[in-house]
ZAVO-369599 format. One line per 5 residues: number of its first residue (from 0); for each residue y, z, x of N, C-alpha, C. Coordinates in Angstrom, 2 decimals. Example, Ala and Ser with C-alpha at 12.3 -4.5 7.8 and 13.67 -1.06 7.14 Angstrom:
% residues 2
0> -5.69 7.80 13.19 -4.50 7.80 12.30 -3.30 7.80 13.20; -2.25 7.08 12.85 -1.06 7.14 13.67 0.03 7.87 12.90
END
This chain:
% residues 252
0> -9.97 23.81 1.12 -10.37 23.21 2.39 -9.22 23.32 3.38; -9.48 23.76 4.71 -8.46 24.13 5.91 -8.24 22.53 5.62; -6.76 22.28 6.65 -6.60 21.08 7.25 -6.57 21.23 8.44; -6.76 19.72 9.19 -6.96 20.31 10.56 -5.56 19.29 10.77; -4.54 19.87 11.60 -3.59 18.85 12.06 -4.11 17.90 13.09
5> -5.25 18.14 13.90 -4.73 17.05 14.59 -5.01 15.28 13.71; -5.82 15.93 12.62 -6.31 14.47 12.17 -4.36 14.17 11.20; -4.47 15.46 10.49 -2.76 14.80 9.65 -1.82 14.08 10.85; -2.06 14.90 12.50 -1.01 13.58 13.35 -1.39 12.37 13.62; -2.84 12.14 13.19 -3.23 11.01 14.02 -2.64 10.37 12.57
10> -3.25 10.28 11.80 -3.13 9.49 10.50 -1.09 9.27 10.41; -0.32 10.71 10.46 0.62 9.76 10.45 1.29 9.43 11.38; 1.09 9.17 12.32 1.83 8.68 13.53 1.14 7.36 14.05; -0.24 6.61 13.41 -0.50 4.86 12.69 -1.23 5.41 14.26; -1.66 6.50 15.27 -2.72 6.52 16.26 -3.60 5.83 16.36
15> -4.48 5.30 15.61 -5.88 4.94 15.28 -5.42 3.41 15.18; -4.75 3.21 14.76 -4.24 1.31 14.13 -4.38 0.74 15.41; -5.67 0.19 15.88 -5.56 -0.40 16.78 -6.47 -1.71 16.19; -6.26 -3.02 17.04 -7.15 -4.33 16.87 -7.75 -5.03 18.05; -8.83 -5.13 18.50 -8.58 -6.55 19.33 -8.71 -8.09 18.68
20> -9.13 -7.96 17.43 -9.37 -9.49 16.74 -8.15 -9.60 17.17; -8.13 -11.46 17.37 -6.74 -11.69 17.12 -5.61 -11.73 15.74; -4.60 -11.57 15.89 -4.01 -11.73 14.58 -3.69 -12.75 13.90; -3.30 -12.93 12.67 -2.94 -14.27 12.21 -1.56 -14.68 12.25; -1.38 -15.89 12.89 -0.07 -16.04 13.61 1.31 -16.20 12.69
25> 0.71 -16.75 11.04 1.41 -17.27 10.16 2.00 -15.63 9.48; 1.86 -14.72 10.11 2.47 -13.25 9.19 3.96 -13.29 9.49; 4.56 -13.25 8.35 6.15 -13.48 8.67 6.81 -12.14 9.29; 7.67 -12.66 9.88 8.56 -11.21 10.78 9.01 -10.58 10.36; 8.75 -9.14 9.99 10.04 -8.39 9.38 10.88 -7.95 10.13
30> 11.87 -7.23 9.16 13.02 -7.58 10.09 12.90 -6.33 11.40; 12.81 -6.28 12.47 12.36 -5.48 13.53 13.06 -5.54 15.22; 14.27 -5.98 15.39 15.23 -6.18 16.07 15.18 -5.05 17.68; 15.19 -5.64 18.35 15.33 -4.16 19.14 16.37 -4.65 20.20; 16.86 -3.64 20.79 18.20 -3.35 21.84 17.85 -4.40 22.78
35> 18.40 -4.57 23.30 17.96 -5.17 24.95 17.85 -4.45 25.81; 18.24 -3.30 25.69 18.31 -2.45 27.07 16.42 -1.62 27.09; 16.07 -1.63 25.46 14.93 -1.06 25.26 13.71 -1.87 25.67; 14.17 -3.16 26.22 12.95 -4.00 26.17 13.38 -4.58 27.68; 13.92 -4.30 28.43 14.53 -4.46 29.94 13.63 -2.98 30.87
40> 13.42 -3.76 31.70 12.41 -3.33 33.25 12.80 -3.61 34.04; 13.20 -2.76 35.57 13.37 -3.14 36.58 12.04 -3.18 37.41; 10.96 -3.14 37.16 9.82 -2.84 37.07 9.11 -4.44 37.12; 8.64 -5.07 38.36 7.73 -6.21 38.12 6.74 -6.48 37.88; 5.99 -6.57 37.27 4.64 -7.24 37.06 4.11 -8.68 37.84
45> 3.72 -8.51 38.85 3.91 -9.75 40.01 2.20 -10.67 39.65; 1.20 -9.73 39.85 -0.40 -9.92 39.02 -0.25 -10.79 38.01; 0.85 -10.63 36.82 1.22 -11.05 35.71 1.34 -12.59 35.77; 2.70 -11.96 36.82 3.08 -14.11 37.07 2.51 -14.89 37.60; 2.16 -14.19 38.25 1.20 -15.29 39.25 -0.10 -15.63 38.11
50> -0.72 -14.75 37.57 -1.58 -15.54 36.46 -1.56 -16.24 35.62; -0.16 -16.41 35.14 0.23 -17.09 33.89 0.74 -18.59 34.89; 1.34 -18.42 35.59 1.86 -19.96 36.48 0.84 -20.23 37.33; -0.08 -19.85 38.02 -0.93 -20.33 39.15 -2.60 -20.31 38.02; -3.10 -19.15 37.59 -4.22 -19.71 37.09 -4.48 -19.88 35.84
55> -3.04 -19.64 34.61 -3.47 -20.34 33.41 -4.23 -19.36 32.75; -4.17 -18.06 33.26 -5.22 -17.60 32.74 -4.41 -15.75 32.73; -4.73 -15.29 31.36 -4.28 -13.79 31.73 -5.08 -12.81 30.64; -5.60 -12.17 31.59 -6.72 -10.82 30.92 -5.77 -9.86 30.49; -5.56 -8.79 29.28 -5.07 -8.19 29.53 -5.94 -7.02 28.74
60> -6.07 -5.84 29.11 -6.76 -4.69 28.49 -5.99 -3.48 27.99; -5.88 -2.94 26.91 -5.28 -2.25 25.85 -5.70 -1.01 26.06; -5.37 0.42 26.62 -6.40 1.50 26.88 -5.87 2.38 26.10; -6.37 3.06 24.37 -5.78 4.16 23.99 -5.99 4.53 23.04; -5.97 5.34 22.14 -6.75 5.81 21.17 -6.48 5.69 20.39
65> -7.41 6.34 19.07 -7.45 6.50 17.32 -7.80 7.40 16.83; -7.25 7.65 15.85 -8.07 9.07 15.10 -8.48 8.26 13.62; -8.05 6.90 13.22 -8.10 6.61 11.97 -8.84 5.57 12.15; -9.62 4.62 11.41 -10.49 3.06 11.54 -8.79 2.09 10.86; -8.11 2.63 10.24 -7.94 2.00 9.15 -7.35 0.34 9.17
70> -7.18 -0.14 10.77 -7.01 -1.43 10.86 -8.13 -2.03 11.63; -8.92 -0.91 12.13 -9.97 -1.81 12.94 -10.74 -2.82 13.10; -10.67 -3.51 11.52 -11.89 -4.41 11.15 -10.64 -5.81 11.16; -9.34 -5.45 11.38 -8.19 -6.51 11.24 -7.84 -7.05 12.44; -7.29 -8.13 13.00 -6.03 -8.23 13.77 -4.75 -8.03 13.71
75> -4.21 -6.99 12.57 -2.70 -6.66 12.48 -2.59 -5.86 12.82; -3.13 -5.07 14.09 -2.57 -4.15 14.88 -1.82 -4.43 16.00; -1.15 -3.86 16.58 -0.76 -4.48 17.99 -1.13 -4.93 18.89; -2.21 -4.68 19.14 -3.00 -5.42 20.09 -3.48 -7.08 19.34; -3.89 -7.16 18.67 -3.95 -8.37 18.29 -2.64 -9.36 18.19
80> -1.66 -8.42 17.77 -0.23 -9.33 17.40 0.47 -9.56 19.12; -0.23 -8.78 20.01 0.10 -8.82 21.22 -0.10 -10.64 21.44; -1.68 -10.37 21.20 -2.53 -11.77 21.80 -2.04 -13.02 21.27; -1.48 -12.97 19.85 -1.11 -14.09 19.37 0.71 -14.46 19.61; 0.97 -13.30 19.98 2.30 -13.64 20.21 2.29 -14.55 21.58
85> 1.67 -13.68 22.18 1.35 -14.84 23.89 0.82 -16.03 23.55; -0.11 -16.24 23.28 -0.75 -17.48 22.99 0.48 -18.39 21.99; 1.39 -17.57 21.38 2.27 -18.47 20.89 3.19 -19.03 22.20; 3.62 -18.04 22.70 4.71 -18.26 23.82 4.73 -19.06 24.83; 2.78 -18.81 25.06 2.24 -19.66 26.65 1.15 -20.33 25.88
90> 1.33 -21.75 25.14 0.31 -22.08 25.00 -0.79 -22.91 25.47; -0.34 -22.88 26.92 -1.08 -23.74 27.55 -1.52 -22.68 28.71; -1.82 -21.25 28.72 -2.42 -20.24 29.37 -3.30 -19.67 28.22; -4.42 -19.20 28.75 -5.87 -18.74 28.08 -5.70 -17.07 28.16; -4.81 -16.95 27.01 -4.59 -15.20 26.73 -6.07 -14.25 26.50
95> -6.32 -13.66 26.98 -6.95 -12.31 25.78 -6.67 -11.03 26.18; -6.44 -10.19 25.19 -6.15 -8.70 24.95 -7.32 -8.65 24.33; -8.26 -7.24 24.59 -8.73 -6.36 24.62 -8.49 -4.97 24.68; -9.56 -4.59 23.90 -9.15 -2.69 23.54 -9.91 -2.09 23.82; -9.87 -0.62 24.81 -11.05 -0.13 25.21 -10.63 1.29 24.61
100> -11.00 2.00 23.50 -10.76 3.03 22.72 -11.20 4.39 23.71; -10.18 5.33 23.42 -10.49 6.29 23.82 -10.22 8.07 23.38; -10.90 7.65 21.68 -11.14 8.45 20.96 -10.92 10.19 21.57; -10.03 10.48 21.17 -9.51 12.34 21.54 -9.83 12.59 22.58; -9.47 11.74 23.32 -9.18 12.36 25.09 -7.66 12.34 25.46
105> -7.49 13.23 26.38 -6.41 13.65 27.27 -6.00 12.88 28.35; -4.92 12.80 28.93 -4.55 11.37 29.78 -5.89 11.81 31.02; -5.36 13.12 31.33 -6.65 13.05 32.60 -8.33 13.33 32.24; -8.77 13.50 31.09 -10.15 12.74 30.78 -10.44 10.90 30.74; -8.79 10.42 30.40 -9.05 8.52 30.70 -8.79 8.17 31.65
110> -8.11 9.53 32.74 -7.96 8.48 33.96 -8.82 8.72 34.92; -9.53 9.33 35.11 -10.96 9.51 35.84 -11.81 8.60 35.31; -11.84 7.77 34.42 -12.53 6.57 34.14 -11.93 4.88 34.22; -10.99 5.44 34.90 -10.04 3.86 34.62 -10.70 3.31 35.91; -10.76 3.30 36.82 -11.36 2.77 37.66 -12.37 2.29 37.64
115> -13.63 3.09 37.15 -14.88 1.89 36.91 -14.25 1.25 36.04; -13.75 1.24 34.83 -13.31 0.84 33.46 -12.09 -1.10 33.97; -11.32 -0.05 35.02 -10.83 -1.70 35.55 -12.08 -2.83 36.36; -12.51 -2.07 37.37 -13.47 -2.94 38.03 -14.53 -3.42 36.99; -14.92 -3.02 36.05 -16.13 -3.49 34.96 -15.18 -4.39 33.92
120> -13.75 -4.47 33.29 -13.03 -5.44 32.83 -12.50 -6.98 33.60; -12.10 -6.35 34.39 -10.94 -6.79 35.43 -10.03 -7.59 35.11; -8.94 -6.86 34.16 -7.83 -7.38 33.28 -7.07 -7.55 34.56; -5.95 -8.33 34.19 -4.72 -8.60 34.95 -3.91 -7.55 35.04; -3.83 -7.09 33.46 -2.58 -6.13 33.07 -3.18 -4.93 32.44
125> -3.31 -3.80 32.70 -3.70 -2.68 31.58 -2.70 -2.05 31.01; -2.43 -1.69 30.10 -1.33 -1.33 29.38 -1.97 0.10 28.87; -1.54 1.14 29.10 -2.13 2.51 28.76 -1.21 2.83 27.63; -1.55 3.47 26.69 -1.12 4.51 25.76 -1.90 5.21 25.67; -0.66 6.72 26.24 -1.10 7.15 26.21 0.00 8.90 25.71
130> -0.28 9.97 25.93 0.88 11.04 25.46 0.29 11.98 24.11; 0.30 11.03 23.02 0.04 11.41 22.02 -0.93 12.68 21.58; -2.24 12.41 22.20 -3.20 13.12 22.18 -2.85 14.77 22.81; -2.04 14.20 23.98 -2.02 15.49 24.75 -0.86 16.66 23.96; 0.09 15.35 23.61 1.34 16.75 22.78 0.76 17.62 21.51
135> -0.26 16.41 20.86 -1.30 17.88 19.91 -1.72 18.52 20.46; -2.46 18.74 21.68 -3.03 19.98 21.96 -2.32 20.47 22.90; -1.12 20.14 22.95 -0.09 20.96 24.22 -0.69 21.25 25.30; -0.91 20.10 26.01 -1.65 20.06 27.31 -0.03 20.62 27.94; -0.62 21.25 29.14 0.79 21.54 30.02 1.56 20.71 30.37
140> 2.50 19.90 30.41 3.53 19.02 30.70 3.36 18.66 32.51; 3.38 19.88 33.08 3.02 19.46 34.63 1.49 18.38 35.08; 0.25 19.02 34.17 -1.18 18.24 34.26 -0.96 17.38 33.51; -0.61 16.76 32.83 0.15 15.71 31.97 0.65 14.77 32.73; 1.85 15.23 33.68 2.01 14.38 34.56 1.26 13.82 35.73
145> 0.07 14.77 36.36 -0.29 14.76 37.23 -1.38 13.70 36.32; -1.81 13.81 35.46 -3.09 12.74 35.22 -2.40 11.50 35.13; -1.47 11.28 34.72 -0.62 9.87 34.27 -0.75 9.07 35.86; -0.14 10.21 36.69 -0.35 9.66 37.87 -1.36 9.22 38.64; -2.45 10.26 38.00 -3.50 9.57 38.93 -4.34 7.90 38.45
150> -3.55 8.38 37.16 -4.03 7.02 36.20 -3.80 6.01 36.92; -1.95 5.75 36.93 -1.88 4.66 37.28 -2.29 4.07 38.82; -2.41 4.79 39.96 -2.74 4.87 41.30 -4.34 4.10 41.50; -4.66 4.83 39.85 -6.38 4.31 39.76 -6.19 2.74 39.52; -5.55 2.32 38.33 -5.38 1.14 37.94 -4.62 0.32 38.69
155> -3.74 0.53 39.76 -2.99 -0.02 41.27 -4.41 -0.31 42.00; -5.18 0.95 42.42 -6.22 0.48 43.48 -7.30 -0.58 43.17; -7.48 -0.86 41.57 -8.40 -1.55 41.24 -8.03 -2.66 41.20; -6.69 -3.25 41.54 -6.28 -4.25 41.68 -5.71 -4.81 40.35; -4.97 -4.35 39.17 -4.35 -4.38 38.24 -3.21 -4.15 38.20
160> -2.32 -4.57 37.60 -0.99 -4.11 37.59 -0.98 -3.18 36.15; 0.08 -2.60 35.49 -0.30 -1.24 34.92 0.97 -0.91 33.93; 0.84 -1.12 32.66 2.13 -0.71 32.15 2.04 0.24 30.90; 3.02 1.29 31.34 2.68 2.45 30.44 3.27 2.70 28.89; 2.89 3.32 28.24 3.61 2.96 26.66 3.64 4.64 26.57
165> 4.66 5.12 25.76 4.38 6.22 25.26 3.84 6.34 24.07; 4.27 8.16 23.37 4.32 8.11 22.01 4.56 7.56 21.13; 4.28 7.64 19.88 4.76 6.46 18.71 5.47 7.59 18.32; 6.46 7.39 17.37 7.85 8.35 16.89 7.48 8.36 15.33; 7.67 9.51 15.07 7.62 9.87 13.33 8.68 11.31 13.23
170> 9.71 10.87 12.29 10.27 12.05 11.65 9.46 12.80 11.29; 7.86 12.67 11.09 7.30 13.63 9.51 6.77 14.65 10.72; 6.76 14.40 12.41 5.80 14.94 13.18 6.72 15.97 13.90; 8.06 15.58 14.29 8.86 16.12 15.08 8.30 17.86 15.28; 8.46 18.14 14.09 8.55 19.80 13.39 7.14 20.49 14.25
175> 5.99 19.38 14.12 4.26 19.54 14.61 4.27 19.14 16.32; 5.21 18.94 16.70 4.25 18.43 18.40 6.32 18.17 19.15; 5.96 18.69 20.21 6.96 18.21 20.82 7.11 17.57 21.87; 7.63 16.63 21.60 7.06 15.31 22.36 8.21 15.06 23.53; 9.47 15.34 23.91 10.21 15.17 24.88 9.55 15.59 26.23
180> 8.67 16.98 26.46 8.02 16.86 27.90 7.27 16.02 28.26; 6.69 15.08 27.40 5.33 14.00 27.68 6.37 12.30 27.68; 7.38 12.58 27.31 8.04 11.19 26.95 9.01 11.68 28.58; 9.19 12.54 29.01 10.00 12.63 30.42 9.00 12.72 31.66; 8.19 13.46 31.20 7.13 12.82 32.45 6.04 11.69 32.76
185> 6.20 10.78 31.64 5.98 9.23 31.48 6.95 8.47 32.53; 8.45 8.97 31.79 8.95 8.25 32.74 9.33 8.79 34.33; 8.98 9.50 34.58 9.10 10.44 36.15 7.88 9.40 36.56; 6.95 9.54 36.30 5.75 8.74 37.15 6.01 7.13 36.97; 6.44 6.25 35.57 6.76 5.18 35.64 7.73 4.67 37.33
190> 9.06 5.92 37.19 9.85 5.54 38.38 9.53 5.58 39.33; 8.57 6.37 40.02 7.80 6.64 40.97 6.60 5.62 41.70; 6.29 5.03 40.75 4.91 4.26 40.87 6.08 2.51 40.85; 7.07 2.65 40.22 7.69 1.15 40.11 6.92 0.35 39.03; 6.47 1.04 37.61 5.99 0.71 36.73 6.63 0.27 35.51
195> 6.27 -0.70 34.71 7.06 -0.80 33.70 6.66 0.24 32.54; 7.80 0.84 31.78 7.34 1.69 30.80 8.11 1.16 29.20; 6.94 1.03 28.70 7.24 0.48 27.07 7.61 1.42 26.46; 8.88 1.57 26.08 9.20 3.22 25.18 9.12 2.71 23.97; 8.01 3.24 23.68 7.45 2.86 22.24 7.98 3.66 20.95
200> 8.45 4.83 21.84 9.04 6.12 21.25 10.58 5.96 20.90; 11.34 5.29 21.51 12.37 5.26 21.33 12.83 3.77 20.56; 12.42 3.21 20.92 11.57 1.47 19.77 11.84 2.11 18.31; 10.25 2.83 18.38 10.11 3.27 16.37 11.28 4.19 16.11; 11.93 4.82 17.08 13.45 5.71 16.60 14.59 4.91 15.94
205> 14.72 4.22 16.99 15.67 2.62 16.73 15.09 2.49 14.99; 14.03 1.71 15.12 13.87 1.25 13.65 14.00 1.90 12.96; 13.70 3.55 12.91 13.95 4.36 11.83 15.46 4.79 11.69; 15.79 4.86 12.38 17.90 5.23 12.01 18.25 4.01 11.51; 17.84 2.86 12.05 18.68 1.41 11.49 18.30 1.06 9.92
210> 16.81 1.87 9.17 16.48 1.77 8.38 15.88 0.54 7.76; 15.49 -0.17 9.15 14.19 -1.19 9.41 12.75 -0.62 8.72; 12.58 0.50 9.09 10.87 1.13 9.01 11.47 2.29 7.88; 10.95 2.88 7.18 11.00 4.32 6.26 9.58 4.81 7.18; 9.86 5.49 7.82 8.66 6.40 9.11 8.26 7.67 8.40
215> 9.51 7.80 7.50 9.24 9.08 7.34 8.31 9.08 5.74; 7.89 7.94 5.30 7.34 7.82 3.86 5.66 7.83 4.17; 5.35 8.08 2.79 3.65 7.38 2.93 3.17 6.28 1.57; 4.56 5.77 0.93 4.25 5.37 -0.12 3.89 3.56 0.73; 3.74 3.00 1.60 3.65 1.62 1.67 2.54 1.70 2.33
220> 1.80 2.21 2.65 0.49 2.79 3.24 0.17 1.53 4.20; -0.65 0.51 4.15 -1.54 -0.13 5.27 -0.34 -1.03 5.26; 0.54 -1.49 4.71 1.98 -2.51 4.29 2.44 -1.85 5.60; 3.07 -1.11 5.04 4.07 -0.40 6.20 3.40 -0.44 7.45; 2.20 0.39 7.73 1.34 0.32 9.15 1.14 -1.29 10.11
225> 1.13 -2.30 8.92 0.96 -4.00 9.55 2.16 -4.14 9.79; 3.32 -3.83 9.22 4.90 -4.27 9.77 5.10 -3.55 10.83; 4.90 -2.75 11.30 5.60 -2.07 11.70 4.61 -2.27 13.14; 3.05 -2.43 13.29 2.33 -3.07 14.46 2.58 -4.20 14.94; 2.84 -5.17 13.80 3.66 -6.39 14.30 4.58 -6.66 14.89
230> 5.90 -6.05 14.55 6.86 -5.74 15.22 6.54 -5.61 16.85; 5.83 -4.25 16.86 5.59 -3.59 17.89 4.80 -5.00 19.19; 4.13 -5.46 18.58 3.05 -6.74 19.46 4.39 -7.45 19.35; 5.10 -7.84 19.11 6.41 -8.86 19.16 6.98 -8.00 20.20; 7.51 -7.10 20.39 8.48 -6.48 21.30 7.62 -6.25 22.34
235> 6.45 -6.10 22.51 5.69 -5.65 23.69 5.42 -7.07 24.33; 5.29 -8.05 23.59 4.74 -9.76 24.16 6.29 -9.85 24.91; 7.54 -9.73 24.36 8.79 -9.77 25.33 8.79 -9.06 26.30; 8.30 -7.60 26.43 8.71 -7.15 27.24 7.88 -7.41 28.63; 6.36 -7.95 28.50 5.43 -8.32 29.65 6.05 -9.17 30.13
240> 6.60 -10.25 29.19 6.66 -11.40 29.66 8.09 -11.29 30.68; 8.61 -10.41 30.33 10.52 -10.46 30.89 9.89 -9.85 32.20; 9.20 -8.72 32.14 8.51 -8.44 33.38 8.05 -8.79 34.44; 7.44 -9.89 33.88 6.63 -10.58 34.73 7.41 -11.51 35.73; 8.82 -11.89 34.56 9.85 -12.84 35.41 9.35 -14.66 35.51
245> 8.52 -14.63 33.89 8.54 -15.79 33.53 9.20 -16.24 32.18; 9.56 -17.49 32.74 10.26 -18.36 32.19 8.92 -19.04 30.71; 8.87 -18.50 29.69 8.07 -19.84 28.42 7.96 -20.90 28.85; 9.08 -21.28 28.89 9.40 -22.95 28.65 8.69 -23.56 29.90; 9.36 -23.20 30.82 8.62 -24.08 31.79 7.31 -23.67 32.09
250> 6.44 -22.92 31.62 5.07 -22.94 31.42 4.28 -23.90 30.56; 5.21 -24.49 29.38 4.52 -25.89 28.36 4.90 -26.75 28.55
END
């Protein structure tokens, strides 16, 4: 039987591990540490604050794909560990994250839909991931950029604020997809637009040299995939929130 790579990248690069259940709050932390400089934005999220201090209330919508089910039926994906990390942080604001899947498309097949897609949600915050898809099929690096852009312009006009995530990082992939033109023109349009960008890519690098994560194994299978999403919803709940330029505390 051929193999087809793009399913061996999705499967190991945890693509598909997505949740909106929420997660269960009692999962203990592993150990998952990240820089400060990696989780720092000059980049505001203004939509953000003002929802969390004025109406108590913050939508947020998850836009990005899967090639695998294999956490779908869980909340230990990131998106779920997103929701409960907030709801830990702000517990007197009415969190939800949501996931709007977008199964083997290219940034500019999702961003010609983000617009109805915001006006029919109408999250506060959309958080795109996105890259991945396109470095398997070596979309050109220039239309790559140009869809990112029109993405976010879409998700600006709909009245959302917009924060971009890249690639997820795997030693086992390096060799299969090359991911530095899609991780530099992420951030060319992040600077451009005054967006915050979650380097998600340089995050799972961190953990893998510090020898936090083994990225490069397949022996801890759905183990490894829940630590390592958790983490990820822990560092992403800091980084909205630093964004946003709120204070926890004086929210309870």
């Amino acid at each position: 039987m051929t193999s087809n790579p793009v399913m061996i990248l999705g499967l190991t690069l945890f693509a598909g591990l997505l949740a909106v259940a929420p997660a269960r709050a009692e999962l203990a932390p592993p150990n998952c540490e990240v820089p400060a400089y990696l989780l720092t934005s000059e980049s505001p999220l203004p939509k953000v604050e003002t929802a969390i201090v004025s109406e108590r209330r913050l939508e947020i919508l998850v836009v990005g794909s899967r090639s695998s089910t294999i956490l779908a039926s869980e909340g230990s994906a990131y998106p779920g560990r997103l929701q409960a990390m907030l709801k830990e942080m702000l517990p007197k604001v009415a969190v939800n994250v949501s996931l709007e899947l977008q199964v083997k498309k290219t940034a500019e097949e999702v961003a010609s839909g983000l617009v109805k897609l915001v006006e029919a949600r109408k999250p506060t915050l959309v958080i795109w991931q996105t890259g991945t898809y396109d470095a398997i099929r070596s979309i050109d690096p220039d239309d790559f950029r140009a869809a990112v852009d029109e993405g976010v312009v879409a998700v600006q006009n709909a009245g959302a604020n917009v924060v971009l995530m890249n690639l997820q990082y795997s030693p086992r992939t390096e060799t299969m997809i090359s991911a530095p033109p899609y991780l530099d023109n992420m951030r060319v349009v992040a600077q451009q637009h005054d967006v915050p960008l979650f380097d998600r890519f340089a995050i799972m690098r961190h953990w893998s040299d510090a020898g936090d994560f083994d990225l490069s194994s397949t022996a801890h299978g759905l183990d490894l995939a829940k630590r390592v999403h958790d983490c990820l919803g822990r560092a992403l709940s800091k980084f909205v929130i630093d964004a946003a330029h709120v204070n926890p505390a004086q929210q309870n």
